[in-house]
C-alpha positions as CSV (number, residue, x, y, z in Angstrom):
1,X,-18.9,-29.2,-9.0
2,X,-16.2,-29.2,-6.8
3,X,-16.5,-31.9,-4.6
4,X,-17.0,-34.2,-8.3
5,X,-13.8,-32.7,-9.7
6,X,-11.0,-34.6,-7.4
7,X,-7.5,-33.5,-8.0
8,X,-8.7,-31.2,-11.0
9,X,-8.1,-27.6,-11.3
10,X,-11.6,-27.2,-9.4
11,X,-10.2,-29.2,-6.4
12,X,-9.0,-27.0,-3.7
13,X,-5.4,-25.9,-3.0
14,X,-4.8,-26.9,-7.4
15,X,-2.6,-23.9,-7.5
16,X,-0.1,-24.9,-4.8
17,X,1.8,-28.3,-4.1
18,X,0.5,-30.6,-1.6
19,X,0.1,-30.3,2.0
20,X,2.6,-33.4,2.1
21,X,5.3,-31.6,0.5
22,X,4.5,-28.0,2.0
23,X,4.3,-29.3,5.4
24,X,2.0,-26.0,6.5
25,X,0.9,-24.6,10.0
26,X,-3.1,-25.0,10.8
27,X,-4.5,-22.1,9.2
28,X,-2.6,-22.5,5.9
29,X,-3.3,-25.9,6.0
30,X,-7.3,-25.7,6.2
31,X,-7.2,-23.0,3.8
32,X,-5.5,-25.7,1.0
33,X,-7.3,-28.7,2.1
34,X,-10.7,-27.3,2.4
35,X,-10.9,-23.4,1.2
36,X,-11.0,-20.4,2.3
37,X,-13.6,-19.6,4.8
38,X,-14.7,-16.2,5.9
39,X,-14.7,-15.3,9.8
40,X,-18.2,-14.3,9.4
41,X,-19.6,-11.8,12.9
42,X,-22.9,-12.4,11.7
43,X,-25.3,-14.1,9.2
44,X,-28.1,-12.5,7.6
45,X,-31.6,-14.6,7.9
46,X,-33.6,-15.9,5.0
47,X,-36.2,-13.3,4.5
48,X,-33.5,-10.5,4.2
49,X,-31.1,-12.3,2.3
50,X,-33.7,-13.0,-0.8
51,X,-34.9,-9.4,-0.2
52,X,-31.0,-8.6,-0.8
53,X,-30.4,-11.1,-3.5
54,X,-33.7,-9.8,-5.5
55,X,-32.6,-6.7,-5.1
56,X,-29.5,-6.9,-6.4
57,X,-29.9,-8.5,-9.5
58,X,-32.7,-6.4,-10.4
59,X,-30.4,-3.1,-9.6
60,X,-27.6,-4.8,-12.0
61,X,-23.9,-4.1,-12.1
62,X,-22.1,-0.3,-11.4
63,X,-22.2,1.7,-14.1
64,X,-18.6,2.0,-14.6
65,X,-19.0,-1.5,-16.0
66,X,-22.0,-0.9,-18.0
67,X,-20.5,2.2,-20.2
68,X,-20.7,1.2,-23.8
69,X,-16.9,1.4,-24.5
70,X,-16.4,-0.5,-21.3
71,X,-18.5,-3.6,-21.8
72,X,-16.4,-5.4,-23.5
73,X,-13.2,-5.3,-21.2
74,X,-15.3,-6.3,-18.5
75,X,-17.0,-9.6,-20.9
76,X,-13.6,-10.3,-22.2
77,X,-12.2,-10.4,-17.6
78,X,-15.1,-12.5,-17.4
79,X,-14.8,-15.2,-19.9
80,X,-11.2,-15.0,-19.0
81,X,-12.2,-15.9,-15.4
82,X,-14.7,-18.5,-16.3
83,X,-12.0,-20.3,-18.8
84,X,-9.1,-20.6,-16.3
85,X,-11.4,-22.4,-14.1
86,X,-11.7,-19.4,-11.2
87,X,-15.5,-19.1,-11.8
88,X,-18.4,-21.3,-12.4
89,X,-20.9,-19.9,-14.8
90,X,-24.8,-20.6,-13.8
91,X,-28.3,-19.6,-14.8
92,X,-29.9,-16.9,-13.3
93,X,-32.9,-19.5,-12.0
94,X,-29.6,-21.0,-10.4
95,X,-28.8,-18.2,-8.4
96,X,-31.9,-17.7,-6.8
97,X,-32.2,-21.4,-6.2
98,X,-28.7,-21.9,-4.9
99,X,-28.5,-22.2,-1.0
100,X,-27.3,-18.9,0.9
101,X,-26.6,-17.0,-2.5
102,X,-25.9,-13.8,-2.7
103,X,-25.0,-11.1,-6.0
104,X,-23.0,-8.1,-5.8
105,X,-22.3,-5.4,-8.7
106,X,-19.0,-5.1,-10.1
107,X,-17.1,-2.6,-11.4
108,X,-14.2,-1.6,-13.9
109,X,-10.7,0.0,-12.4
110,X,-8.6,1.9,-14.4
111,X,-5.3,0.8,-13.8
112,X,-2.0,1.3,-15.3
113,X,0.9,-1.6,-15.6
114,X,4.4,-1.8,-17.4
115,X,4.8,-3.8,-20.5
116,X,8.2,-6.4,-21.5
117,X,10.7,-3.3,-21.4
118,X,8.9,-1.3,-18.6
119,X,6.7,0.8,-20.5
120,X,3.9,2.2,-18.6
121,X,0.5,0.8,-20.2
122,X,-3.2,1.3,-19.1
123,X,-4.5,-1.8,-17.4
124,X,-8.6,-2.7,-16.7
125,X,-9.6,-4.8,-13.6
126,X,-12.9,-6.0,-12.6
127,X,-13.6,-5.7,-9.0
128,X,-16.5,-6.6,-7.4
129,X,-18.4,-4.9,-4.9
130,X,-18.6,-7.0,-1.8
131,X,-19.4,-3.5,0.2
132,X,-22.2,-3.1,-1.4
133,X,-25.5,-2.1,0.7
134,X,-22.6,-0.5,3.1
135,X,-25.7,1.5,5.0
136,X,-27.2,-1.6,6.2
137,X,-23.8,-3.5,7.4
138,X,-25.3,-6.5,5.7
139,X,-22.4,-7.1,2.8
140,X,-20.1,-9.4,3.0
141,X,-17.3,-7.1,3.8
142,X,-19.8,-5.8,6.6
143,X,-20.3,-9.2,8.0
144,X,-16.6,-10.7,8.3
145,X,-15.4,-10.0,11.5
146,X,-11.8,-8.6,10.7
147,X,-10.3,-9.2,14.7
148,X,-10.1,-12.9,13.4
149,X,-7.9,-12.1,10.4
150,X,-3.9,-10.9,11.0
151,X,-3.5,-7.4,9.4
152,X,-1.7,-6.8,6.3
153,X,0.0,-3.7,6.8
154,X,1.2,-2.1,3.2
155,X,3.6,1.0,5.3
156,X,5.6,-1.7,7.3
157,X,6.7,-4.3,3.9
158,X,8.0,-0.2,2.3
159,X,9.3,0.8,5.8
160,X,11.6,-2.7,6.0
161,X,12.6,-2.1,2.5
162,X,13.8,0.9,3.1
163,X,15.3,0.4,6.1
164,X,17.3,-2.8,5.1
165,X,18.5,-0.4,2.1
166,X,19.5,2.2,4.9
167,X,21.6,-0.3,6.9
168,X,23.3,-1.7,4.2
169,X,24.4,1.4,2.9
170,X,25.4,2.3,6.6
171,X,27.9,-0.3,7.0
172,X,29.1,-0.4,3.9
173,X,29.1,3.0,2.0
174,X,30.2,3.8,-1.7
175,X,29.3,0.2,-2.7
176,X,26.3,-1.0,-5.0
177,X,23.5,-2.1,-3.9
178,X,21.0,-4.5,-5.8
179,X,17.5,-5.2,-6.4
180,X,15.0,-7.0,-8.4
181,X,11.1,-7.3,-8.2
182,X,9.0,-9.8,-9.5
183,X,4.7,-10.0,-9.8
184,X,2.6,-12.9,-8.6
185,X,0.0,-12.8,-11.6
186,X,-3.1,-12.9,-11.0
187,X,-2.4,-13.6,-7.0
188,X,-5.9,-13.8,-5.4
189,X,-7.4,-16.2,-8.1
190,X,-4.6,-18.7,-7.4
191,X,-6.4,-19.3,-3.6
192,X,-10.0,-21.3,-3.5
193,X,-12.6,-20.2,-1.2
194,X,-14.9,-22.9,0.5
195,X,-18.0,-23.4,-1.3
196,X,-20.3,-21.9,1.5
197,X,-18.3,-19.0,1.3
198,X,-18.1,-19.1,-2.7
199,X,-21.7,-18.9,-3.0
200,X,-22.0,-15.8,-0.8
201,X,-19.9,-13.8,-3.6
202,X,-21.4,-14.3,-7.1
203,X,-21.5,-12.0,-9.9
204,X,-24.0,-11.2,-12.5
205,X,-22.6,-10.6,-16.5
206,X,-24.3,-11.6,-20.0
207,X,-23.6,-13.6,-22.6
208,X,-21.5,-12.0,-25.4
209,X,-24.4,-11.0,-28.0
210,X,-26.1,-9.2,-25.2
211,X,-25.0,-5.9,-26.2
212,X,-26.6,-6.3,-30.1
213,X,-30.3,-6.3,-28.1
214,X,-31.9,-6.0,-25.3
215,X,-30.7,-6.8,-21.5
216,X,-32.1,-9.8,-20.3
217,X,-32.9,-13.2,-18.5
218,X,-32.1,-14.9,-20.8
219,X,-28.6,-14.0,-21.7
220,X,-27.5,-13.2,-18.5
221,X,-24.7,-15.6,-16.5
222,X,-24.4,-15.9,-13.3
223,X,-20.5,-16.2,-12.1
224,X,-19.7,-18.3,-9.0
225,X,-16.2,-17.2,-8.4
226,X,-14.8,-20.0,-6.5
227,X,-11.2,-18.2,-6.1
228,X,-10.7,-14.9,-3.8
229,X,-12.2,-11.9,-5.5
230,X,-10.8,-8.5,-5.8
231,X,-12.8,-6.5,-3.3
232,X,-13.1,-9.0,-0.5
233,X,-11.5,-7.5,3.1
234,X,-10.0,-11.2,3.7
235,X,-8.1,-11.2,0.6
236,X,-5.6,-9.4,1.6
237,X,-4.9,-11.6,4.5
238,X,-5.5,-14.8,3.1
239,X,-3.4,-14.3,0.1
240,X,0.3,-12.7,2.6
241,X,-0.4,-15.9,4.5
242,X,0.9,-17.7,1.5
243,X,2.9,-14.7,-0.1
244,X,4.4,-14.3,3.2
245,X,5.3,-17.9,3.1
246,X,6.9,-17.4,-0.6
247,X,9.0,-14.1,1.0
248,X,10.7,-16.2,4.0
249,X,11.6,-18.6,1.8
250,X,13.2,-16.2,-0.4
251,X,14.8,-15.2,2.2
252,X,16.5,-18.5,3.3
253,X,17.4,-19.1,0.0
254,X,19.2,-16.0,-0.5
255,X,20.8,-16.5,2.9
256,X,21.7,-20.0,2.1
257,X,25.3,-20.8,0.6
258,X,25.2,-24.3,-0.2
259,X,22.6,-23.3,-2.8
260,X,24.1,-22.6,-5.9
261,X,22.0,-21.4,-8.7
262,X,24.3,-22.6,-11.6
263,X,24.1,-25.8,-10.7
264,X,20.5,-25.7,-9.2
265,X,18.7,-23.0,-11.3
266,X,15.1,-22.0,-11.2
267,X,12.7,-22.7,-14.1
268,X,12.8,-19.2,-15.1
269,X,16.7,-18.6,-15.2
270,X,16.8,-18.2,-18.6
271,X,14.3,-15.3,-18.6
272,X,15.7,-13.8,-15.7
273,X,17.6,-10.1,-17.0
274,X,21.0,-9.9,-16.3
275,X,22.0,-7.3,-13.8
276,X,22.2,-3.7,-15.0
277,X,24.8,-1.2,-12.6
278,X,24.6,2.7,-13.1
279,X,27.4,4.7,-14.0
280,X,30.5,4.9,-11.8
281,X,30.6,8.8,-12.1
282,X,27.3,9.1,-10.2
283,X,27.8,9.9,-6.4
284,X,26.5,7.3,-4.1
285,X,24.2,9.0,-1.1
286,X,25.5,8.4,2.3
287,X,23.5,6.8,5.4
288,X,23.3,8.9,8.5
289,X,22.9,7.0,11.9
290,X,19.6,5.2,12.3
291,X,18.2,5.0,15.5
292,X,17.7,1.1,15.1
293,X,20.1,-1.4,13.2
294,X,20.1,-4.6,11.9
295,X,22.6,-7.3,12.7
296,X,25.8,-6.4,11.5
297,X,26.6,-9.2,9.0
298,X,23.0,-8.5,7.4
299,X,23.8,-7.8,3.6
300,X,20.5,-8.7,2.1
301,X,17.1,-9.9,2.5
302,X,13.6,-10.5,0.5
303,X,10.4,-8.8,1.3
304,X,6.9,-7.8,-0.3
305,X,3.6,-7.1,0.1
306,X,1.1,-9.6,-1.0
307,X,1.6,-10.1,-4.8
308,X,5.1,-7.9,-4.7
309,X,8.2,-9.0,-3.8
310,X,11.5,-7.7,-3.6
311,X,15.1,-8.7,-3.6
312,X,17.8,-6.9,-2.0
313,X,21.6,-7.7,-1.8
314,X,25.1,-5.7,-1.5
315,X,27.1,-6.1,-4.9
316,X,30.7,-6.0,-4.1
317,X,33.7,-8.9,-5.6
318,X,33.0,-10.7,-2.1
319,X,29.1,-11.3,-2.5
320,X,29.3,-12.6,-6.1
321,X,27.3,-15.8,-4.4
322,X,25.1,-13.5,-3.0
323,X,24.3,-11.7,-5.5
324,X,23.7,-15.3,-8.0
325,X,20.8,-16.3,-5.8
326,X,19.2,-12.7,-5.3
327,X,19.1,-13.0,-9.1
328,X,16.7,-15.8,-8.7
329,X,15.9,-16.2,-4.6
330,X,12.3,-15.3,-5.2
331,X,11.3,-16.8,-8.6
332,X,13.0,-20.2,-7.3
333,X,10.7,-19.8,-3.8
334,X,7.5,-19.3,-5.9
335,X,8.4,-22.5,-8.0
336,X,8.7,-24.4,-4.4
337,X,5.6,-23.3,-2.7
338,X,2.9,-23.3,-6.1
339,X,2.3,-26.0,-8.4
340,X,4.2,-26.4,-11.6
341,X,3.1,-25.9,-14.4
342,X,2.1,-29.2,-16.3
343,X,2.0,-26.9,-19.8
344,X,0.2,-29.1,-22.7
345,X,-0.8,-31.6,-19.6
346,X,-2.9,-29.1,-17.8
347,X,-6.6,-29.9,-18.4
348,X,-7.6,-26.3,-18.4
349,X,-5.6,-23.0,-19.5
350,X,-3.3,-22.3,-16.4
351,X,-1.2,-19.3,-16.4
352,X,2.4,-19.1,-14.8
353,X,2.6,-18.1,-11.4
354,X,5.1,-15.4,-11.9
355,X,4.4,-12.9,-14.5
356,X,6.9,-12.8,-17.1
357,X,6.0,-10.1,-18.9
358,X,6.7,-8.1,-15.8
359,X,10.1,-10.1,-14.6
360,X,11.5,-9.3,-18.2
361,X,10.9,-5.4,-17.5
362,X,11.8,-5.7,-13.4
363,X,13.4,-9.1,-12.8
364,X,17.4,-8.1,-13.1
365,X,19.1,-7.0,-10.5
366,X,19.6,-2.9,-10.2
367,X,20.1,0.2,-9.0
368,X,16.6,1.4,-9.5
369,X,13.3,-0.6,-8.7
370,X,9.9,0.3,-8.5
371,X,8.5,-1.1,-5.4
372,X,4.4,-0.9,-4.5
373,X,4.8,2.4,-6.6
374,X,7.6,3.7,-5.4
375,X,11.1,4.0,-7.3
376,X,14.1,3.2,-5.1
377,X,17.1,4.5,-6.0
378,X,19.6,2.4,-4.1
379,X,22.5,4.1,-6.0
380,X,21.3,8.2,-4.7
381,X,19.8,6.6,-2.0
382,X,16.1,8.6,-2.4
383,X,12.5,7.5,-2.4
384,X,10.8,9.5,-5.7
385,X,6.8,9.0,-7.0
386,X,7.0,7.8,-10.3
387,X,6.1,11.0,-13.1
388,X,3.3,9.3,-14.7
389,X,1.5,9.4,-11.0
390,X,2.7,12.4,-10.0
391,X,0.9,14.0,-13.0
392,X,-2.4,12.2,-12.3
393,X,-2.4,12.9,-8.4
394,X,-1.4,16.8,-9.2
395,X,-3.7,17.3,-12.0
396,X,-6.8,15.6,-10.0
397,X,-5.8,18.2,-7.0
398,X,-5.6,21.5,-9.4
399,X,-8.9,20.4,-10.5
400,X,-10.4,20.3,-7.4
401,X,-9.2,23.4,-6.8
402,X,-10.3,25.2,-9.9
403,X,-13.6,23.3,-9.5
404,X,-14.0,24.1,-5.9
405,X,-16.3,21.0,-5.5
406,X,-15.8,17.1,-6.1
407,X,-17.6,14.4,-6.2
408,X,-17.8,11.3,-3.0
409,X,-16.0,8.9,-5.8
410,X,-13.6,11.1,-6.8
411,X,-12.9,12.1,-3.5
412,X,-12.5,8.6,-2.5
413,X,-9.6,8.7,-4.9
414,X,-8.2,11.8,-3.9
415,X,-7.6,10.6,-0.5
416,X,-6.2,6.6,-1.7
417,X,-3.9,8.5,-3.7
418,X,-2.3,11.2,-1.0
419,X,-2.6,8.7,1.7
420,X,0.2,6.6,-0.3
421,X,2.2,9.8,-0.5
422,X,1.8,10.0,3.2
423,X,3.9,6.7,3.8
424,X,7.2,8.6,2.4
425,X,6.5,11.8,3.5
426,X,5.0,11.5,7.5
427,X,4.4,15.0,7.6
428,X,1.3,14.8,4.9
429,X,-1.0,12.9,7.3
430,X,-1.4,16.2,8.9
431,X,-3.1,17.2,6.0
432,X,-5.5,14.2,5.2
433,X,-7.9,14.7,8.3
434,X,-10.0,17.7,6.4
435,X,-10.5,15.5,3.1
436,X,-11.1,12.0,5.4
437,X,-13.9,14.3,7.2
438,X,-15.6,15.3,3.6
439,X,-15.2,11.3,2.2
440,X,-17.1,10.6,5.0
441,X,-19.5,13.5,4.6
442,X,-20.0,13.0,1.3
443,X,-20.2,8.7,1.2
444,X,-23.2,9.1,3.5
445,X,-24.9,11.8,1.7
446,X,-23.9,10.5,-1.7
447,X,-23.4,14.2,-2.9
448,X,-20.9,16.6,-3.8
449,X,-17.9,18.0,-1.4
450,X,-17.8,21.7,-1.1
451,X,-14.0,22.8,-0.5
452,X,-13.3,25.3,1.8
453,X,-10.2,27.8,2.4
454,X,-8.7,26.0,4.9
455,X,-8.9,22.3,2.6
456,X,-7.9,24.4,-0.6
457,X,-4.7,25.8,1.5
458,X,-4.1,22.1,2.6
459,X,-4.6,21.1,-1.4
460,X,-2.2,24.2,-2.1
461,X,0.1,22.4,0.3
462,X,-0.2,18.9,-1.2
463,X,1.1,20.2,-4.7
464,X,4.6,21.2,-2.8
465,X,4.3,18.0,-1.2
466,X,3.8,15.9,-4.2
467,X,6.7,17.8,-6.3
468,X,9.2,16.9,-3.4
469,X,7.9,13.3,-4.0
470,X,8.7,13.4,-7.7
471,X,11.9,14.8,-6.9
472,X,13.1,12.3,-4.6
473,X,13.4,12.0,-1.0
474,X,16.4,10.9,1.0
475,X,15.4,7.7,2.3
476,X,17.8,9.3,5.8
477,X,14.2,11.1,5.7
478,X,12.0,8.4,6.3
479,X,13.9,5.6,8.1
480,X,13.7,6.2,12.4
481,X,16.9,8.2,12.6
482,X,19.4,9.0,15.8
483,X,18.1,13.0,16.3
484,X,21.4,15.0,15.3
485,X,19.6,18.0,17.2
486,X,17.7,18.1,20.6
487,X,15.5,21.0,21.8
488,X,13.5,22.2,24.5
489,X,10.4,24.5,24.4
490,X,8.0,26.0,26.9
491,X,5.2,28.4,27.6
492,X,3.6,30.6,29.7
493,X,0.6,33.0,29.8
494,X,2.8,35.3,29.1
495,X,5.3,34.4,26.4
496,X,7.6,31.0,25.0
497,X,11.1,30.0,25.0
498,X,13.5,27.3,24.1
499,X,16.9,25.9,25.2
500,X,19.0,23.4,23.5
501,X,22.4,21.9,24.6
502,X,23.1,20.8,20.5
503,X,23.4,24.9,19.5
504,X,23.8,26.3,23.4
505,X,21.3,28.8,21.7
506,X,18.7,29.8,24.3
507,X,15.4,32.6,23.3
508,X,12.6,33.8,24.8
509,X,9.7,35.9,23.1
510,X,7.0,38.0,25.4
511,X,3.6,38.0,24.1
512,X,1.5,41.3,23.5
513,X,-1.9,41.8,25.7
514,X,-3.4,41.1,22.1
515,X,-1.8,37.9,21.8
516,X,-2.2,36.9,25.2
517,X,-5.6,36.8,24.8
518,X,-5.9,35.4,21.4
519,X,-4.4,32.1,22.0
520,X,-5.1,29.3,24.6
521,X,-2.2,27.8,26.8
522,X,-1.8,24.7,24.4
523,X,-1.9,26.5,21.2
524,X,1.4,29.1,22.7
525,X,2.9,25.5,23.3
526,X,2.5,24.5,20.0
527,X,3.7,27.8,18.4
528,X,6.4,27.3,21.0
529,X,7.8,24.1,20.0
530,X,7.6,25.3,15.8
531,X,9.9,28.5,16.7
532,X,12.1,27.1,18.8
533,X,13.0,24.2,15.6
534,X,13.0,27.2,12.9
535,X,15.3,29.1,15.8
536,X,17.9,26.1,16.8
537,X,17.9,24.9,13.0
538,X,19.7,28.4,11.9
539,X,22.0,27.5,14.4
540,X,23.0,24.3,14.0
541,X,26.8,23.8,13.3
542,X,26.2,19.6,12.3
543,X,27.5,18.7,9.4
544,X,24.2,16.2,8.7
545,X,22.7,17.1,5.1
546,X,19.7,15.6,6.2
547,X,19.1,16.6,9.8
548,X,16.9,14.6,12.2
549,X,15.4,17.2,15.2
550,X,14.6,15.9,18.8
551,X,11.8,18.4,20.2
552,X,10.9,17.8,23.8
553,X,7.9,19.6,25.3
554,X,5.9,19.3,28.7
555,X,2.5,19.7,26.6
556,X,1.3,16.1,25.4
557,X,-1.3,18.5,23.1
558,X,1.8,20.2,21.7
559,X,4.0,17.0,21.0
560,X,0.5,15.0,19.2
561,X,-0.4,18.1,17.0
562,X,3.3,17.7,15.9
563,X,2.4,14.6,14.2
564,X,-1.1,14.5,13.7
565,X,-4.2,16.9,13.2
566,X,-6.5,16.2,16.5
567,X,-7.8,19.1,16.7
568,X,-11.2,21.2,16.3
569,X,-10.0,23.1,12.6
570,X,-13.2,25.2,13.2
571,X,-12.3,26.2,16.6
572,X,-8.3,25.9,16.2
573,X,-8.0,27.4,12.9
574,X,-4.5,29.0,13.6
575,X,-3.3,25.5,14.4
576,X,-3.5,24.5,11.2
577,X,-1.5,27.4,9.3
578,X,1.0,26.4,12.3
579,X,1.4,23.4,10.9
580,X,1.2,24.2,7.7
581,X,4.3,26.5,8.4
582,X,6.1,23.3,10.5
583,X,5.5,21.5,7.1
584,X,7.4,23.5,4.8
585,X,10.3,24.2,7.4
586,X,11.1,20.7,7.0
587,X,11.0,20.9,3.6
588,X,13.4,23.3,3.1
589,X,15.5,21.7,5.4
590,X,15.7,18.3,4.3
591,X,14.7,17.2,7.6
592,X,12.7,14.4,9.6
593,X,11.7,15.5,13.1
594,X,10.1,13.2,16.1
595,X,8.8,15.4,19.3
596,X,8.4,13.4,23.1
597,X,6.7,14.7,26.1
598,X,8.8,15.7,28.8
599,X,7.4,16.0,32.9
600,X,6.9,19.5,33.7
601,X,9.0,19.3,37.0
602,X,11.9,18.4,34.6
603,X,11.5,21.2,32.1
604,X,13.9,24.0,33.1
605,X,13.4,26.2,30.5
């Protein structure tokens, strides 16, 4: 089909212009030219993969696809998929004879998205199972060997965001800053994947009068999806390798002043919002010291995170130019790396690259921008989880706790959810290792997860956590900060103590014989470090609403249970109220603190 369909929508790289124009390094070039390929580790033989194709589409598809209220989002995805060209329907009898097939079940995501004017509106996605027989490490996702593939890292796109934010506001405070976001739509169907690798990820669905008798043969379709589906562990990669692409160029664009985007406009200037500026009354947050800086002269830059990206840009009288091509830096950069659009020319229905429905609510300039879930507020300065999410990740955690037991899926969930807290408040991650160790638990046993005390006290904890979220969070909380306040701890068999030259405030505690005993020489290290920070923070004359504490320690146990949980909880359990107690401290003080490990020759205290 596709080697018959030259320059068509079939043909590989359709979505993008050509290599001629692009000029691409290897990688991105092979991709257009000839598809996607998976870095396969291994290859399954013959006998197992018809054993595993057999069984597959006798098991069928997951049953969140199959419920009766459900079918017919997933039919209506399908046919969607089939007429924009990303899948190639077949017989069943096809499957089984097409070389080195293989069918996995897919499922239905609820999902939530924003309509024209930003409303928040449920969303369905198909995704499709390429983990499937996980046990066996025969999938597809099993097989691809991920060393080959360059990581997509979601925490470092937010973390430059933030921290280009930061500096901006740094070197230029009580000014406006600007940003706009704008959606590749439907991002991993606009890459092809060879047709070796195509064949190796096909889905099974039925024709639409299925459902008005009985499952069978007969009606059933089988869907070669010959674009990157949602659940492959490539996709990510594949598809920043050309979002990536699309970001830098935004970037060089925005940078670049012989552009002028009056004269030179992008085809979507005319749907592009105008920029929207808060209030003057409402303060602007200041930017303490960071402990790294951009160049000076930086006053903008674009960024994202496979189908996001983001645009931002100081808004004073002398960046009006800069400010005209933030407006449009990214849109314009997407127009120069995909295909146009041919509109009545196109032989098969072809929707924009950029997602108008979403620029119209995100795609002028502001103070406030949603950004992979996250709103920004540029003008307060603060980092907040949107209401509508904190509700669902709160509510899922109060009824674990009223339940006392959840199920693997939900789980699953559960620990997705808080571990995209975790990226805006560090100290959470503490708290993930007890739910990580029942997902595991209870993926491999396929059963219910029993909460104890200690995972309902770390729940307990998450619902403080996820309120300070909703709230807001200083982004001075979250960028790597200058420490405003150093410390030292020690301790002894015998007792703790601390020193620090910010305060000059020096203590020492003595244990009792009782508590001598009950605590090993690591975990008095630990408890050492915590009350020397509660100590030297009631003492500390710095002006810094947001302070950032130094804690230096001789114990390398001590300084990594600071930041992490790498510890036994069933034979440590005092180390995890400890932290636990460390957590909320910080809280309260509207702090971020780093810890370093310091020789014991040089510690004087």
């Amino acid at each position: 089909v596709i080697d018959d369909s030259p320059g068509s929508h079939n043909s590989y790289g359709s979505e993008l212009r050509p290599p001629w124009q692009l000029e691409p390094w290897q990688e991105f070039h092979d991709d257009m030219v000839y598809g996607i390929q998976y870095p396969f580790e291994k290859q399954i033989d013959e006998e197992t993969r018809q054993s595993q194709l057999k069984a597959n589409m006798e098991r069928g598809n997951h049953k969140s696809a199959l419920k009766e209220d459900e079918r017919q989002h997933v039919t209506k995805l399908m046919r969607t998929d089939v007429e924009n060209g990303y899948a190639v329907p077949i017989t069943a009898e096809g499957v089984r004879r097409l070389k080195d097939a293989e069918v996995y079940p897919v499922g239905l995501q609820d999902q939530n998205t924003i309509d024209e004017r930003g409303n928040v509106i449920p969303k369905k996605r198909v995704t499709h199972d390429l983990s499937h027989n996980r046990k066996t490490g025969e999938s597809v996702n099993q097989r691809v060997d991920m060393t080959q593939l360059k990581p997509a890292m979601y925490g470092h796109a937010m973390s430059r965001v933030l921290h280009l934010i930061h500096h901006i506001r740094r070197r230029h405070p009580g000014k406006r800053i600007l940003c706009n976001k704008f959606d590749i739509d439907k991002a991993y169907r606009r890459l092809h994947t060879r047709a070796s690798t195509a064949a190796k990820c096909i889905a099974m669905w039925f024709l639409d009068d299925m459902w008005k008798g009985e499952a069978s043969e007969k009606n059933s379709v089988g869907l070669v999806l010959t674009r990157l589906p949602f659940g492959s562990s490539p996709a990510p990669d594949k598809f920043c390798t050309v979002s990536e692409t699309v970001f830098d160029l935004g970037g060089d664009l925005l940078a670049c002043e012989e552009w002028d985007p009056t004269a030179l406009p992008s085809p979507y200037a005319d749907v592009i919002p105008q920029p929207k500026r808060l209030d003057d009354d409402i303060p602007f947050g200041a930017a303490e010291e960071a402990d790294v800086s951009l160049d000076e002269s930086c006053v903008g830059g674009v960024d994202g995170y496979i189908d996001d990206g983001i645009t931002v840009a100081l808004d004073t009288p002398e960046t009006t130019g800069l400010i005209s091509r933030a407006a449009q830096a990214v849109a314009m950069a997407l127009f120069l790396i995909f295909r146009p659009l041919a509109k009545g020319l196109e032989a098969i229905n072809r929707p924009d690259i950029l997602s108008v429905r979403k620029m119209l609510a995100e795609g002028g300039l502001c103070e406030l921008v949603i950004f992979l879930g996250w709103l920004i507020n540029t003008r307060l300065l603060t980092v907040a989880l949107p209401e509508e999410k904190y509700i669902a990740y709160s509510t899922q955690i109060q009824e674990c706790l009223d339940a006392r037991r959840i199920s693997g899926e939900k789980l699953k969930t559960l620990v997705g959810r808080l571990n995209h807290v975790c990226y805006v408040i560090p100290d959470g991650r503490h708290f993930m290792s007890r739910l990580r160790n029942l997902e595991k638990a209870s993926a491999d046993s396929n059963r219910f997860a029993t909460l104890d005390d200690e995972t309902r006290a770390d729940l307990r904890l998450w619902l403080t956590f996820l309120k300070s979220a909703r709230d807001g969070i200083s982004i001075n909380r979250i960028v790597f900060r200058k420490p405003t306040l150093q410390s030292y701890s020690d301790a002894s068999e015998f007792g703790i103590g601390g020193y620090s030259p910010s305060t000059g405030v020096a203590w020492r505690y003595e244990f009792t014989d009782e508590q001598q005993l009950a605590f090993t020489l690591n975990c008095k290290e630990y408890i050492g470090v915590v009350v020397d920070s509660v100590i030297q923070s009631q003492y500390d004359q710095s002006p810094c609403p947001y302070p950032c504490y130094l804690h230096w320690s001789d114990s390398t146990s001590s300084i990594g249970w600071m930041r992490k949980s790498n510890f036994s909880f069933g034979e440590m359990p005092v180390h995890a109220e400890i932290a636990r107690f460390h957590a909320r401290h910080m809280m309260e003080m509207n702090a971020c603190h780093y810890s370093q490990h310091l020789p014991g020759v040089d510690n004087i205290i």
